[in-house]
N, C-alpha and C positions, 0 to 999 in steps of 0.2 A: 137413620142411625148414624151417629156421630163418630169418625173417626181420628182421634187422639192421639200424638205422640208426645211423649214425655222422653225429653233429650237431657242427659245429664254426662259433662265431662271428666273423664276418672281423675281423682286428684289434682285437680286443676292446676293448681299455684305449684304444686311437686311439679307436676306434670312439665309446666312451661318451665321451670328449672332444670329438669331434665334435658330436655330437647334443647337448650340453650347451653348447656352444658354435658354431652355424653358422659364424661367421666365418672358422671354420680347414678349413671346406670347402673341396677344391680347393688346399690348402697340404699342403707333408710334413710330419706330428707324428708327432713320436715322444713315448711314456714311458718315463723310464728317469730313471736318476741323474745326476748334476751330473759334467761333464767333470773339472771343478778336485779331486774327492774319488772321482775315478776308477770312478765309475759305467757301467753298462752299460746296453743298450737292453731295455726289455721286450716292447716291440713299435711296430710302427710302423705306418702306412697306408700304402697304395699308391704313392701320393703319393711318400711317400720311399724306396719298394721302387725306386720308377724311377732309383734315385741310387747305388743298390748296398745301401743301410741295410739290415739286417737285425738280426733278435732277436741277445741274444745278444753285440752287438757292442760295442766301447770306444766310451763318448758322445763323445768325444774322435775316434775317427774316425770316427763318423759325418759328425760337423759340419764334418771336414774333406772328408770326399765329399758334405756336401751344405750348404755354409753357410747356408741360409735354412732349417734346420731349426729347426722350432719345436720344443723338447723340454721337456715337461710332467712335474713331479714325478707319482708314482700317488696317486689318491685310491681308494683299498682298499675303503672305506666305499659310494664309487659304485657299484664294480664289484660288489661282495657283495653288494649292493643289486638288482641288475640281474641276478645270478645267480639270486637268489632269486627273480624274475620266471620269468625264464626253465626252472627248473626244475618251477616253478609249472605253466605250460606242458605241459611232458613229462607230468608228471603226469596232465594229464587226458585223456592218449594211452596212459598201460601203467604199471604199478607197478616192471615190469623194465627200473629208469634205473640205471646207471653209471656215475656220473658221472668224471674226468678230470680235469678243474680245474674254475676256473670256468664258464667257456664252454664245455664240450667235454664231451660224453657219449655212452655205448653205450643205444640202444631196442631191446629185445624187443619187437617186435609180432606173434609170431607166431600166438597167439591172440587180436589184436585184432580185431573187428570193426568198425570202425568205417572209414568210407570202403570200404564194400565189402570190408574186407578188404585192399584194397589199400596194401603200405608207400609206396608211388611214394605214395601221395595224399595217405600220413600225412605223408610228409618235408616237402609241398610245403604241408600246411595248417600245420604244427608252423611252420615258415619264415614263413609270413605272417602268423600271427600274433605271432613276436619281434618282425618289422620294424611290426606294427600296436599291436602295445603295449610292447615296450620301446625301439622307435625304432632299432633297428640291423640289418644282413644276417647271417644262417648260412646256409653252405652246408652239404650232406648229400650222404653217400655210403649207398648202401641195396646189401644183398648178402646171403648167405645164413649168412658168417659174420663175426666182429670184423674181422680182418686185413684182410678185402679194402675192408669198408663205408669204415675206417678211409684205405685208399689210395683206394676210391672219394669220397670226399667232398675232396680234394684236387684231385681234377678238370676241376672248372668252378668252380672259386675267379675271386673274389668273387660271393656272393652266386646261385649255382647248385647244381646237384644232379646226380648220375651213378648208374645203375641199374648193377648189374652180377647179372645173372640167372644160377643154377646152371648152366645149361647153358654160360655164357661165362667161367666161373668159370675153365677149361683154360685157355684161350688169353689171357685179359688178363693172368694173373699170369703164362704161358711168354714174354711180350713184355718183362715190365719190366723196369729195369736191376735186379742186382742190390744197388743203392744203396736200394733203393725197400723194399726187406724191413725190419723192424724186428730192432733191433739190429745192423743193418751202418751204421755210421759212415763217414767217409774211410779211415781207416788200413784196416780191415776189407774196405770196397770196393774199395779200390783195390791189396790183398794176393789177393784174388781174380781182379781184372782181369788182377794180371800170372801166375797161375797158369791163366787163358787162359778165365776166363769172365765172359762182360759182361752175360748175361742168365740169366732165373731157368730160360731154354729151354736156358742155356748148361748150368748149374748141375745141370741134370735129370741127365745125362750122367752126373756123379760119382757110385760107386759111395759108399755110407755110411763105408766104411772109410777112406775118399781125406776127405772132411770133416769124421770125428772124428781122425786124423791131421794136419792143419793146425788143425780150431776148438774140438777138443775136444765137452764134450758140448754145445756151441753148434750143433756139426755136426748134430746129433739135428735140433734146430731148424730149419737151415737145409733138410734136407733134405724137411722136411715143407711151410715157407712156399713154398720156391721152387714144390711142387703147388696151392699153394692152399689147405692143410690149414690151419685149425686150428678144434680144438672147443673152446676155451672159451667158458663159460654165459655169459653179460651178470649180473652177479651186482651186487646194492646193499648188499651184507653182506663188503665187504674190510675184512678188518683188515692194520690197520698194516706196512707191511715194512722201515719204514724211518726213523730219525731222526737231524735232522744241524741243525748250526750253521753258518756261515763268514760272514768275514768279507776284505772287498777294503782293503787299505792304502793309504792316502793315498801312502804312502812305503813303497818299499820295502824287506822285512825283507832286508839284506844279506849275512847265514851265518844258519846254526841254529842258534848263540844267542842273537839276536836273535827266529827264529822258536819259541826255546823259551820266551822272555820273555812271547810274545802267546799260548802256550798256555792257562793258568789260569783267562783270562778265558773262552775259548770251551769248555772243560771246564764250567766253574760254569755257564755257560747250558743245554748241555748236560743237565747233572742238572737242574737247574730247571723246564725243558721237560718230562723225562720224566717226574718229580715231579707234572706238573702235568696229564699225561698220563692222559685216564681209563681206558685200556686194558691192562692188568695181562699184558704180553708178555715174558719174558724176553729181553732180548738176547744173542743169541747171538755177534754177532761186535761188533771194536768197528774202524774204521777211522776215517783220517788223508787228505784231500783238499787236494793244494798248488797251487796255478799259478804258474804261473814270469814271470820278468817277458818273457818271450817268446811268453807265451800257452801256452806246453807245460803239460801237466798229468797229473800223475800221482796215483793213489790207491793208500795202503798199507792192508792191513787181516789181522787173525789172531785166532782165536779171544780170546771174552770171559769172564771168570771175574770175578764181581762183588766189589771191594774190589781190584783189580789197580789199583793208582794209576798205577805207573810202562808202562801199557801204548802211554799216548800219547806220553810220551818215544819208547819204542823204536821205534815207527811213524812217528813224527816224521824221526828220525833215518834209519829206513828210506827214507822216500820222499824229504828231502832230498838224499841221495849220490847218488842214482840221475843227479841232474844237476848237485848243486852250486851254483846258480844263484841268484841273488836270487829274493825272492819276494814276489809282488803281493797272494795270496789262500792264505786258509786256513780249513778247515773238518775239524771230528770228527763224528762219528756212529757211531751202531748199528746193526746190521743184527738184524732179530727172527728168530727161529726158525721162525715159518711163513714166511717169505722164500726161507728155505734148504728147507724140503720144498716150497714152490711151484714151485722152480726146473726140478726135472725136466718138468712138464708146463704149464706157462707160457711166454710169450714172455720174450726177456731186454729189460729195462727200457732198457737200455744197453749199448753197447759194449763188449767186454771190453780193447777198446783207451781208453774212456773218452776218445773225440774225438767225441759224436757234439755234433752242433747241439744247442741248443735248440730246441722247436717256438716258430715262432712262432703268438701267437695269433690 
């Protein structure tokens, strides 16, 4: 039986702006971009969670839901800095770290000894020592595999920890909403809800053919998360699934000549990136990521054959009609080849409806 920690640091980028700065203790700060050049939130602290703020969201309304937000350009360098602490850390708990982003990682401890063996003791030493040497709170979800650690450490946010034992494995994921599973989004959750299931106890119910019928081979997935199931290893040896560029417009592009105008430049970043890439993956697909100046957001994508110039046109054009709409944001990328063979026995990263949130950190 596998022992899983799921480490995630409260408000991260707040957080290091905090502790670098006492006096915004007890204030909402957020980090993120500048209202005026149509920035977003990256995260915020609690503080301004009580306001509605959340990751994710236009800095523009944030500051309208909370106008004493203090919102703080990112200092990358800090945070990188602090990651590096902190993995520093894990490190001297198990070599099987996975990391997530900065803040946020998967621990194998299942042959750790240390603390008796126990993960509950490892979550609670690994935590006190961030807060004792890098100056900020994680909380930890501990469980027997990814999926659950992952919802367990969401928990007892800020700055707590949640056990979930094999034997409770059944009954906390038969309770949750079906919102709680990865890769169901809004659109997703709430296309379930009105097919008559609000819980993963609802979801049990459906026979495999009833949710590859509505979600496809997502259905595979779903029917395995809503038990509880999944086996994937905590692995530190991922290669790349995925690269992309975009970019948010001061102004927005008004038809898709306009948004063909802004192609070129996010193309040449694009190669440059991958150019500079030291991992030698072909890409396999290449797609096209729009938001609408409504927030709606759709992504076009089709096989890649390398020298295919005119692929981002057609993709362009593909995802423009879909609404017609002006457009706020735009982003190209590639999708690699082991992306597409992970897919079958992996969780999906994302919605297939492409609404889900951002995590906050």
């Amino acid at each position: 039986m596998r022992k899983i920690i799921h480490v995630d640091c409260d408000c991260f980028y707040a957080s290091i702006e905090m502790r670098d700065n006492p006096r915004l203790f007890g204030k909402p700060v957020a980090v993120g971009g500048r209202p005026e050049s149509r920035g977003v939130i990256a995260t915020c602290n609690y503080e301004a969670r009580k306001y509605g703020v959340r990751s994710a969201m236009a800095s523009s309304q944030a500051l309208r839901r909370c106008p004493d937000l203090i919102l703080l350009p990112p200092r990358f360098d800090a945070y990188r800095a602090a990651s590096r602490q902190i993995h520093g850390i894990y490190a001297d708990f198990t070599a099987l770290i996975e990391p997530l982003s900065l803040d946020e990682a998967y621990l194998d401890v299942s042959e750790v000894t240390l603390h008796r063996g126990s993960a509950t003791l490892m979550a609670q030493a690994i935590r006190e020592r961030i807060a004792a040497e890098v100056g900020i709170t994680a909380s930890a979800g501990i469980a027997p595999n990814k999926f659950v650690a992952k919802i367990a450490s969401d928990w007892n946010k800020p700055n707590g920890q949640f056990v979930v034992r094999p034997e409770e494995v059944d009954a906390f994921v038969a309770a949750l909403p079906v919102g709680k599973l990865f890769g169901v989004g809004k659109v997703t959750a709430a296309k379930i809800n009105e097919l008559g299931a609000q819980t993963c106890a609802d979801l049990r119910d459906w026979p495999m053919t009833k949710l590859t019928r509505h979600f496809g081979r997502f259905g595979v997935r779903l029917h395995e998360l809503c038990r509880g199931i999944d086996n994937r290893q905590v692995s530190n040896d991922q290669p790349r699934r995925s690269l992309s560029v975009e970019t948010t417009y001061v102004h927005d592009l008004l038809d898709l000549a306009s948004c063909q105008r802004e192609l070129l430049p996010l193309i040449d970043d694009l190669y440059a990136r991958q150019k500079r890439s030291a991992e030698d993956i072909r890409p396999h697909k290449a797609f096209i990521k729009i938001r609408f100046d409504d927030f709606s957001h759709t992504t076009a994508e089709c096989s890649y054959q390398p020298g295919d110039t005119q692929v981002w046109a057609r993709l362009l054009a593909e995802g423009w009609q879909r609404q017609g709409k002006p457009v706020r944001l735009l982003g190209v990328g590639f999708r690699y080849e082991e992306e597409e063979k992970a897919l079958g026995r992996q969780l999906a990263l994302f919605d297939t409806d492409d609404d889900t949130d951002e995590p906050a950190a």
